[in-house]
FIKOL-216514 format. One line per 10 residues: number of its first residue (from 1); their letters; for each residue x negated, y, z of C-alpha. Coordinates in steps of 0.001 Angstrom, whole numbers. Example, Ala and Ser with C-alpha at 12.3 -4.5 7.8 and 13.67 -1.06 7.14 Angstrom:
<atoms>
1> as> -12300:-4500:7800 ~ -13670:-1060:7140 $
</atoms>
This chain:
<atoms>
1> xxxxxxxxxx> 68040:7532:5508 ~ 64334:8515:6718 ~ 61707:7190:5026 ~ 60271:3845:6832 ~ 56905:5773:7126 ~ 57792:8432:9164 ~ 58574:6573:12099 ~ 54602:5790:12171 ~ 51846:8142:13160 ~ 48764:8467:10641 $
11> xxxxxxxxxx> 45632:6098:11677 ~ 42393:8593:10797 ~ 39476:6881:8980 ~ 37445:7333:12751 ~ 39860:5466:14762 ~ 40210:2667:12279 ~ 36147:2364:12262 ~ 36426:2610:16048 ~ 38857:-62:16479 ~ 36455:-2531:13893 $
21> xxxxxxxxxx> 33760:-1434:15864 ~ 35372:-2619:19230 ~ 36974:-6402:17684 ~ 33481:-6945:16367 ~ 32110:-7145:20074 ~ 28819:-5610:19764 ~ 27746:-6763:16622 ~ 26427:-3853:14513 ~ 29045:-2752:12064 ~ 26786:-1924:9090 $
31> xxxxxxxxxx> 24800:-4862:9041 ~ 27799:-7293:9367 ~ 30525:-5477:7125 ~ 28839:-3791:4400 ~ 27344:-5148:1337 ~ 25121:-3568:-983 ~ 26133:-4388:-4656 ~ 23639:-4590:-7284 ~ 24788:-766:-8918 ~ 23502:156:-5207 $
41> xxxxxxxxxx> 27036:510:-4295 ~ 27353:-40:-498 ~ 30981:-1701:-200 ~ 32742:-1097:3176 ~ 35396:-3449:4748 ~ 38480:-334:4646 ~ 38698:2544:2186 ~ 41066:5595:3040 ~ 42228:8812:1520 ~ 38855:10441:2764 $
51> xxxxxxxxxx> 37134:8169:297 ~ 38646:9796:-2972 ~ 37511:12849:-3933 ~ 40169:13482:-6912 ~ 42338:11245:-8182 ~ 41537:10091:-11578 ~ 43712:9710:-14426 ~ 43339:6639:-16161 ~ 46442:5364:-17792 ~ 46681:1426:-17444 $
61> xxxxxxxxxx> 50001:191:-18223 ~ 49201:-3415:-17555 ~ 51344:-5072:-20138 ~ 50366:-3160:-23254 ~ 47989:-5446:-23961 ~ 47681:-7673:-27110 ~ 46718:-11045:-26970 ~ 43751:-11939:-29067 ~ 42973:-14774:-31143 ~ 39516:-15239:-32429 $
71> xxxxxxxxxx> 38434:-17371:-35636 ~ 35348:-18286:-37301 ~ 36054:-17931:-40936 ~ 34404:-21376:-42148 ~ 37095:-22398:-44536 ~ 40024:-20041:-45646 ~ 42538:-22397:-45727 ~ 41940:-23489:-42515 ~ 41562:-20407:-40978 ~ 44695:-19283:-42265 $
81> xxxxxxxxxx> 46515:-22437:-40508 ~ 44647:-21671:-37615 ~ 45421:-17733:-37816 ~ 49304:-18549:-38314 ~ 49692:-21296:-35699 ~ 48022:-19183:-33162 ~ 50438:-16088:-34426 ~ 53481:-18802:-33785 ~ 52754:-19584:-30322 ~ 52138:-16344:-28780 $
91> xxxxxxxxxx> 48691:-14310:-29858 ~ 49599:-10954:-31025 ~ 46414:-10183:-33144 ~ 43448:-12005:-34301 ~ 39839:-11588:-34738 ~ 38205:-13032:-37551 ~ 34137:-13796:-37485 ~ 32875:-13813:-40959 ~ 29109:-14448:-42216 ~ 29373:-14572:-45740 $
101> xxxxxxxxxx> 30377:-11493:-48154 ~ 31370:-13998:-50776 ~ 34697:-14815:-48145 ~ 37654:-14526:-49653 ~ 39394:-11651:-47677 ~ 42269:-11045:-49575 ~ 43715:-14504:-49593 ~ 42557:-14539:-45616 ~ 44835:-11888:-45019 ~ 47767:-12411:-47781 $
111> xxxxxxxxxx> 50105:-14612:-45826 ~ 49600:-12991:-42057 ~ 52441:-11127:-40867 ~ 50024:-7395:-40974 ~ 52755:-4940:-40613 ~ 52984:-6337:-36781 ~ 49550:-7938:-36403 ~ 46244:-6323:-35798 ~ 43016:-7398:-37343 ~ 39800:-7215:-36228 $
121> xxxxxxxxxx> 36950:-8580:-37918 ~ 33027:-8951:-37394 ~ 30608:-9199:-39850 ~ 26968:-10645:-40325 ~ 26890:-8145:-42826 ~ 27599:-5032:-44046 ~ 29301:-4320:-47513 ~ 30910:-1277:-48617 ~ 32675:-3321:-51342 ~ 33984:-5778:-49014 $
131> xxxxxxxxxx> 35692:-3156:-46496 ~ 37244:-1253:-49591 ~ 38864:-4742:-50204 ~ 39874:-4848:-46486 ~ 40796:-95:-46689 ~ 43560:-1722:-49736 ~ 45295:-4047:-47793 ~ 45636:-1572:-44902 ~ 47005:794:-47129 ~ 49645:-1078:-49332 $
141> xxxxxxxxxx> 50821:-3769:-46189 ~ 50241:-703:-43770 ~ 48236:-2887:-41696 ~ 46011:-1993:-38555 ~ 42624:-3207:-39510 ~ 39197:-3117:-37513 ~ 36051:-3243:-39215 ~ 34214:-3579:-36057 ~ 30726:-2397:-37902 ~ 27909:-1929:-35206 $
151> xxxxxxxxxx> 24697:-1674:-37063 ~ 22915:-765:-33899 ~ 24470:-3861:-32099 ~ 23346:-5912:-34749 ~ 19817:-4920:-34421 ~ 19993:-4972:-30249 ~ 21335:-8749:-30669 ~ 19266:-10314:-33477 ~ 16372:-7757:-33660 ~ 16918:-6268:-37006 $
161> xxxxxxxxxx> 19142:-4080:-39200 ~ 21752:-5487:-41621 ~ 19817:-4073:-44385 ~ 15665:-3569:-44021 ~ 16007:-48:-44261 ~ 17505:1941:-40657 ~ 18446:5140:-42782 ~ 20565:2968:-45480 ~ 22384:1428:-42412 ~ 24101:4749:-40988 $
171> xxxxxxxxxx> 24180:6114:-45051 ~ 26802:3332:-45652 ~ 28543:4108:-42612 ~ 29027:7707:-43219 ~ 29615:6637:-47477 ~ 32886:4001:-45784 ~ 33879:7115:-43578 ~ 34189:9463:-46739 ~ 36040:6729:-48963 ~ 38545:6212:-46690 $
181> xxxxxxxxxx> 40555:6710:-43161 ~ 43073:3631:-43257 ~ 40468:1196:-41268 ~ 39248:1665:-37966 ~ 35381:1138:-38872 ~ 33021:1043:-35687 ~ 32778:-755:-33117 ~ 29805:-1012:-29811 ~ 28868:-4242:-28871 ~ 29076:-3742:-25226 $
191> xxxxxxxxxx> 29724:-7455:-24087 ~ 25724:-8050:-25209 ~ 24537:-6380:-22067 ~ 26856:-7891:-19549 ~ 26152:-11607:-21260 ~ 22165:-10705:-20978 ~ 22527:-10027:-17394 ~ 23090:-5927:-17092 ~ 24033:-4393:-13883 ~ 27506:-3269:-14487 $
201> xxxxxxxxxx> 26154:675:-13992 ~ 24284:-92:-16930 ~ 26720:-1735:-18850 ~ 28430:1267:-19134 ~ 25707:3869:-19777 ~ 24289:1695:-22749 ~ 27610:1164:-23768 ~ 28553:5011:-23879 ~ 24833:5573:-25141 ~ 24870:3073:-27925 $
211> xxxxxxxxxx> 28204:5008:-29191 ~ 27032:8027:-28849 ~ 24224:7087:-31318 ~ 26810:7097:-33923 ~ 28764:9659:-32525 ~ 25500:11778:-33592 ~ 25171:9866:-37012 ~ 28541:9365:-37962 ~ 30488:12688:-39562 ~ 33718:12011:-38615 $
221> xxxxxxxxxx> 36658:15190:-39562 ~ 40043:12929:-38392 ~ 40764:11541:-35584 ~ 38697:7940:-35453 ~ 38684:4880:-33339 ~ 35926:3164:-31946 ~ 36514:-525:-30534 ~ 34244:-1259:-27839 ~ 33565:-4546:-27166 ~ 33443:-4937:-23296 $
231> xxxxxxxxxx> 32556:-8442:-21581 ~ 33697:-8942:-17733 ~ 32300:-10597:-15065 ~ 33765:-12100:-11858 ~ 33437:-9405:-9456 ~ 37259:-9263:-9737 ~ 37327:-5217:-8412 ~ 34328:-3760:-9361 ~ 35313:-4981:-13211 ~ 38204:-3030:-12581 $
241> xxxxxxxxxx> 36702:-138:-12255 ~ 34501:-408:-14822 ~ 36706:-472:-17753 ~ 38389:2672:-16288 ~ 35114:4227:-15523 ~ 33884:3525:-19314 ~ 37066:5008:-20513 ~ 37143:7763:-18339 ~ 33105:8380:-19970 ~ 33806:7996:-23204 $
251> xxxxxxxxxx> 36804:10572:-23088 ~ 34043:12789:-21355 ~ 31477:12541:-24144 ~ 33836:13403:-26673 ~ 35274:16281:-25280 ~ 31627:17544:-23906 ~ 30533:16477:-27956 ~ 33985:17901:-29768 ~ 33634:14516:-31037 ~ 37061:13401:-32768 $
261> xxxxxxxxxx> 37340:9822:-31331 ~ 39214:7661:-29468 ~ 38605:4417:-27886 ~ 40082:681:-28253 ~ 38887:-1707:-25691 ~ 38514:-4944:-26945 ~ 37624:-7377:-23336 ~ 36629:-10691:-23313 ~ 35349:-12664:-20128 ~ 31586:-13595:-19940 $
271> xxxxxxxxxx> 29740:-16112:-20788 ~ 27274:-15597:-18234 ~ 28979:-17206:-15068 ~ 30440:-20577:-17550 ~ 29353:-23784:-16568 ~ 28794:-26781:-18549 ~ 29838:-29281:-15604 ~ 32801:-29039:-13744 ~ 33740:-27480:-16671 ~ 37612:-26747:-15376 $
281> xxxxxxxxxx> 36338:-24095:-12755 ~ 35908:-22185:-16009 ~ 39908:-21840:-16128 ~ 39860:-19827:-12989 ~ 36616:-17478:-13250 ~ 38227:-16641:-17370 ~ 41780:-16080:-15538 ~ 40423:-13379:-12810 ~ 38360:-12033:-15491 ~ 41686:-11142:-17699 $
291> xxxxxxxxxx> 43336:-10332:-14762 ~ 40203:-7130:-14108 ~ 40649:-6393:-17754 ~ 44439:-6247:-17836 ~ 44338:-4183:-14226 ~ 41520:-1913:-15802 ~ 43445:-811:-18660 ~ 41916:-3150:-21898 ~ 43720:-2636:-24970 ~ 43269:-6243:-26395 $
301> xxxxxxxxxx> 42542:-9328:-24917 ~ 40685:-12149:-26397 ~ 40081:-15050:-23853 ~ 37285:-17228:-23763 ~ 38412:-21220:-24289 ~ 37182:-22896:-20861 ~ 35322:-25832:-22983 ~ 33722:-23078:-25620 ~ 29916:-23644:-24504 ~ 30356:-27733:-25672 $
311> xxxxxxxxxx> 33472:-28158:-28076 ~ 33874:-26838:-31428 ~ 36551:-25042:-31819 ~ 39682:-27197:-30563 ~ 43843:-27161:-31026 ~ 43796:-27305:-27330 ~ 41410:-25155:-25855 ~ 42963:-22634:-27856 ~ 46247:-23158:-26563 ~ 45323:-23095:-22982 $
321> xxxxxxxxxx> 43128:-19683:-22925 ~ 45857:-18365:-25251 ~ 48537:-19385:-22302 ~ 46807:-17907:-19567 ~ 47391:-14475:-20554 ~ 51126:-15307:-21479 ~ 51063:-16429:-17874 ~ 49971:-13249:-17450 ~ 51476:-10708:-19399 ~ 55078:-12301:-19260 $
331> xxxxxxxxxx> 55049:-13930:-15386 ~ 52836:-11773:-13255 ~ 55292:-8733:-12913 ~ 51864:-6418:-14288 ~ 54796:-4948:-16251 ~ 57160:-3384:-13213 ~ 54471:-1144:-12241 ~ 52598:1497:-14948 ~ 49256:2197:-13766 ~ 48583:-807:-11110 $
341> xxxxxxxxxx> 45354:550:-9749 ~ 46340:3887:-9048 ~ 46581:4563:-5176 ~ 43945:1507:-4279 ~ 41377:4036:-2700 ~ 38712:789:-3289 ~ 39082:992:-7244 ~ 39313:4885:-6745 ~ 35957:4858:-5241 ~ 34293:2234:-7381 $
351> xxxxxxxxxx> 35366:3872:-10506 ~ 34049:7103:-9161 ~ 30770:5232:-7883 ~ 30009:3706:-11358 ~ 30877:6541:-13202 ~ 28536:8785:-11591 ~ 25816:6185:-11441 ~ 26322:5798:-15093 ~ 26461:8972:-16106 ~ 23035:9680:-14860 $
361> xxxxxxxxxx> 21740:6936:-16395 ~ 23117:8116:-19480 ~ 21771:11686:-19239 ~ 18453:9957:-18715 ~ 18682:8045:-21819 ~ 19893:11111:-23723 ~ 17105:12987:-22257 ~ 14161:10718:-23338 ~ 15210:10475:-27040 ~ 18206:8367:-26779 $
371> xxxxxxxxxx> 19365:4730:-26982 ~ 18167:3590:-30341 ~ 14822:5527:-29763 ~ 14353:3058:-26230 ~ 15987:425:-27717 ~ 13326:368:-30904 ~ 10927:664:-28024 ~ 11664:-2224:-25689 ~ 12917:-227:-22542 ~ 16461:-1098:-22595 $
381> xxxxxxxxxx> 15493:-5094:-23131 ~ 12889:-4489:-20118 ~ 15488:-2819:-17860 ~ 18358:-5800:-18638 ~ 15988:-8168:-18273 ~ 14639:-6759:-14847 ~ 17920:-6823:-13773 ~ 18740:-10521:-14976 ~ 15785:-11692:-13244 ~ 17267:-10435:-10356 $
391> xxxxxxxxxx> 20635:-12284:-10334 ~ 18820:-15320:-11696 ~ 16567:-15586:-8624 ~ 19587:-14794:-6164 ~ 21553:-17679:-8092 ~ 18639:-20214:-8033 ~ 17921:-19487:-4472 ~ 21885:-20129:-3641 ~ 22868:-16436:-2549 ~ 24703:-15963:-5663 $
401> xxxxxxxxxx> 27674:-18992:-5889 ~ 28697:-21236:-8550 ~ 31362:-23815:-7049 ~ 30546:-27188:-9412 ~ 27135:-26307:-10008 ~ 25080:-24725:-7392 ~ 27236:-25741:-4448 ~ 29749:-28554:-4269 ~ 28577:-30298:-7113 ~ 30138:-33380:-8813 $
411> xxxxxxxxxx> 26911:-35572:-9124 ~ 29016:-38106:-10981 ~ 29539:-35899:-13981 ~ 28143:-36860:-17102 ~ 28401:-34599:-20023 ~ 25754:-35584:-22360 ~ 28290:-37825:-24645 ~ 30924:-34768:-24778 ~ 28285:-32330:-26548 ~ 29436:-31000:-30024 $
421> xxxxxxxxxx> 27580:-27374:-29424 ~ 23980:-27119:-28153 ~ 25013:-24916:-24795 ~ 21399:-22987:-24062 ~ 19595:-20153:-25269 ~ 18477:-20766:-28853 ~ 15512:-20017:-30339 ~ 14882:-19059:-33563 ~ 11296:-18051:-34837 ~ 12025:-15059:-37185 $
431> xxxxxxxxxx> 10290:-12165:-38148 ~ 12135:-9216:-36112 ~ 11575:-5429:-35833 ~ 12447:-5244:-32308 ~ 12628:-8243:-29583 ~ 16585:-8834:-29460 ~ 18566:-8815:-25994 ~ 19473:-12339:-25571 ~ 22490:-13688:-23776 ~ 21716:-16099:-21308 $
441> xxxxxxxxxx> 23806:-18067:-18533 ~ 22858:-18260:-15057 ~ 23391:-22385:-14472 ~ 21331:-23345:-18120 ~ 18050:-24266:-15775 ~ 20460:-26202:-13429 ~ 22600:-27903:-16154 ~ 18906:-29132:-18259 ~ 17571:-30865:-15895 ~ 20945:-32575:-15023 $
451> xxxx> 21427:-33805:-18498 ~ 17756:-34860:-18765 ~ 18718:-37273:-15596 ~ 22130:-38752:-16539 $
</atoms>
C-alpha cells in the first residue's frame, strides 16, 4: 500500500505565504499576522521545514514525570499524615519546606515508603549536620534524596547569605560534597525570575548563569545532579520550548566546562498570572502550565493549589492540583508518543530562538564578571524589574489579558471574608546585603483596590 502522502504534491513555504497573502485581501501580512514576543521573537502564523535549521535532540518522554507533593514542615506528625495521604492517592514524591534545623528529619522520613519515593527538601538554612542526617537515610533505605541547597538563590530572594560570611557559604558546600555522594545537594532557584516578572530569554540565561556560579565553586569528581527549579508561565508554546532550550544549555555548559553534572527539572506553574477573584480560572492557567512542562520534558511536577494565594494549606486544594496531573499523566495519551514536540517546526524554532537569545545573554554575563558579581551589584534586579514594568504596564493598560480580573470581571465577588493568607507583596524592613528580587503578581494593584471597596 503507498503511503497516503504520496498521492499529494509538496506546498513550498512561498506558495503557502502567497496564498495567506491573497485570503487576507490586501491587508499587509506582517502587520496583521505577526507578533513580536517580549524575547523579541517575531511569531509567524505557519512554520515549515525551512524554519529548522537542525533538529534538536531533546528527549521528552511525556509520562516520565513524577507527581509532586509539597509540604511545609510545621508539625511532624502532621506532615507525616499529610506526606502519606498524599503518597495514597496518587503523588509520587514529595517536597518538604523546612525553616528550622531543630526539625526532626529522621522521624519525618521514617515511615515514607523511600525506596520508591523521592524527596526533595528546601531549607531556610544551611547545616552540614542536618544533611549528614538526611546522606544516612539515603544510604541505609537507599533513598533518592534532594537537598535542594542554593546559597546564591537564597541571597537573590531574601538579600542575604545563609550564613554572614559569602566564602563560608560555598566552603560548606564543597565540605557536604567531600563527605558524601548519596544526596543530590544543589539546586538553582530558577522559578524566582519568572515569578518577579523575567522575560523568558532571561529566565534561562540567569538560570544557566546562577548554576554555573557553582559549577565554578563547587569541586565536583562524580557524576552530580543539579535540580533546577523552573516556574512556567501561560504562553502555552513558548514554555515549551523553554524547558527544552534550558536543558539543551545546561548540557552545553557542561560539556563546553567538562563539568560532571546532570540536570533534574523540578516545574511548577507561576504565581505571577494567579488571581485572587474568580479564583477557579486558576484551575485552567495551572493545567496548561503542566501541560508546557510535561510537553517540554520536566522531570517532576509539583502543581500549584488554585486557592494557594488565600487558603492555608487545605485537604482539598491538594487533592484537586494533585488530580490534574493524574488527568494528565494517566488520560491524555502523553504516554503513546515519546518525544511529543519533536517534528512541531513552531517549538523547533522557539527552542532554537530562546536558546540563542539566551546564550548571548549568558556570554554577556560571563563576560562582565558573572552572575553573583551583577547580582551583588543590582544589575540583574534592574534588568527583571525593567522587564516587569513592562508586562505590568501592558496588563494595566488591558493589552495583556486576565479573564476574571482585567476583562469580564465578576463585580459581585467578595473575597475579603475568605482570606486566611495575606495575598500581596510583603514587606519586611531588614537589614540586607543586596536588594532581593521580589515576586510579584500582575492583578495585586487590581485586586487592592477591589477589596478596599467590597
Amino acid at each position: 500500500m503507498k503511503p497516503l502522502f504520496t498521492n499529494f504534491a509538496p506546498v513550498s513555504a512561498k506558495e503557502w505565504k502567497q496564498k495567506i497573502q491573497f485570503e487576507l485581501k490586501g491587508a499587509d501580512y506582517n502587520e496583521t499576522l505577526i507578533w513580536n514576543s517580549p524575547e523579541d521573537i517575531k511569531v509567524k502564523p505557519f512554520y515549515d521545514k525551512e524554519d529548522i535549521k537542525e533538529v534538536l535532540s531533546v528527549a521528552t518522554k511525556a509520562t516520565d514525570f513524577n507527581i509532586c507533593q509539597t509540604i511545609f514542615v510545621h508539625d511532624v506528625d502532621k506532615s507525616i499524615a499529610r506526606a502519606l495521604d498524599s503518597l495514597n492517592r496518587g503523588a509520587e514524591s514529595i517536597a518538604f519546606t523546612i525553616e528550622d534545623e531543630s526539625t526532626d528529619v529522621i522521624k519525618l522520613l521514617e515511615k515514607l515508603p523511600l525506596n520508591n519515593t523521592p524527596i526533595f527538601f528546601d531549607f531556610n538554612f544551611i547545616s552540614i549536620d542536618f544533611v549528614q542526617k538526611l546522606a544516612t537515610i539515603a544510604k541505609t533505605k537507599k533513598a533518592i534524596i534532594y537537598c535542594n541547597l542554593d546559597p546564591i538563590g537564597h541571597l537573590a530572594k531574601e538579600g542575604n547569605w545563609f550564613t554572614t560570611n559569602e566564602k563560608d557559604n560555598f566552603e560548606t558546600l564543597n565540605q557536604l560534597v567531600q563527605k558524601d555522594n548519596s544526596l543530590s545537594l544543589f539546586s538553582v532557584n530558577g522559578s524566582l525570575y519568572q515569578n518577579a516578572g523575567a522575560t523568558i530569554v532571561q529566565q534561562i540565561a540567569y538560570t544557566l548563569a546562577h548554576a554555573n556560579e557553582y559549577f565554578n565553586r563547587i569541586e565536583v569528581t562524580t557524576p552530580h545532579t543539579m535540580v533546577l527549579e523552573i516556574a512556567v508561565g501561560t504562553n502555552y508554546f513558548f514554555e515549551i520550548a523553554k524547558l527544552r532550550a534550558i536543558r539543551l544549555l545546561f548540557d552545553t555548559i557542561t560539556r563546553e566546562y567538562n563539568q560532571n553534572w546532570n540536570c533534574h527539572l523540578l516545574v511548577r506553574p507561576t504565581k505571577r498570572n494567579k488571581t485572587l477573584y474568580d479564583y477557579n480560572v486558576n484551575m485552567l492557567r495551572t493545567t496548561t502550565e503542566c501541560m508546557s512542562a510535561i510537553l517540554g520534558g520536566a522531570d517532576t511536577i509539583a502543581n500549584l493549589p488554585y486557592d494557594a494565594l488565600y487558603h492555608k494549606d487545605n485537604e482539598f486544594g491538594d487533592r484537586i492540583a494533585r488530580n490534574q496531573l493524574l488527568i494528565l499523566k494517566n488520560e491524555s495519551y502523553f504516554d503513546k508518543v515519546n518525544n511529543p514536540s519533536d517534528g512541531s517546526y513552531y517549538i523547533e524554532s522557539l527552542t532554537h530562538q530562546l536558546a540563542d537569545k539566551a546564550l548571548v545573554l549568558f556570554k554577556d554575563i560571563e563576560a562582565n564578571g558573572g552572575f553573583l558579581k551583577q547580582l551583588n551589584e543590582g544589575i540583574i534586579k534592574r534588568k527583571i524589574q525593567e522587564s516587569a514594568d513592562k508586562e505590568q504596564d501592558l496588563f494595566d493598560t488591558g493589552k495583556e489579558i486576565l479573564l476574571g480580573t482585567n476583562k469580564h470581571a465578576n463585580k459581585d465577588d467578595r473575597m475579603k471574608h475568605d482570606l486566611e493568607l495575606f495575598p500581596f507583596v510583603k514587606i519586611k524592613p531588614r537589614k540586607t546585603l543586596i536588594t532581593p528580587i521580589i515576586e510579584k503578581r500582575l492583578a495585586e494593584k487590581i485586586e487592592q483596590g477591589r477589596l478596599e471597596k467590597e
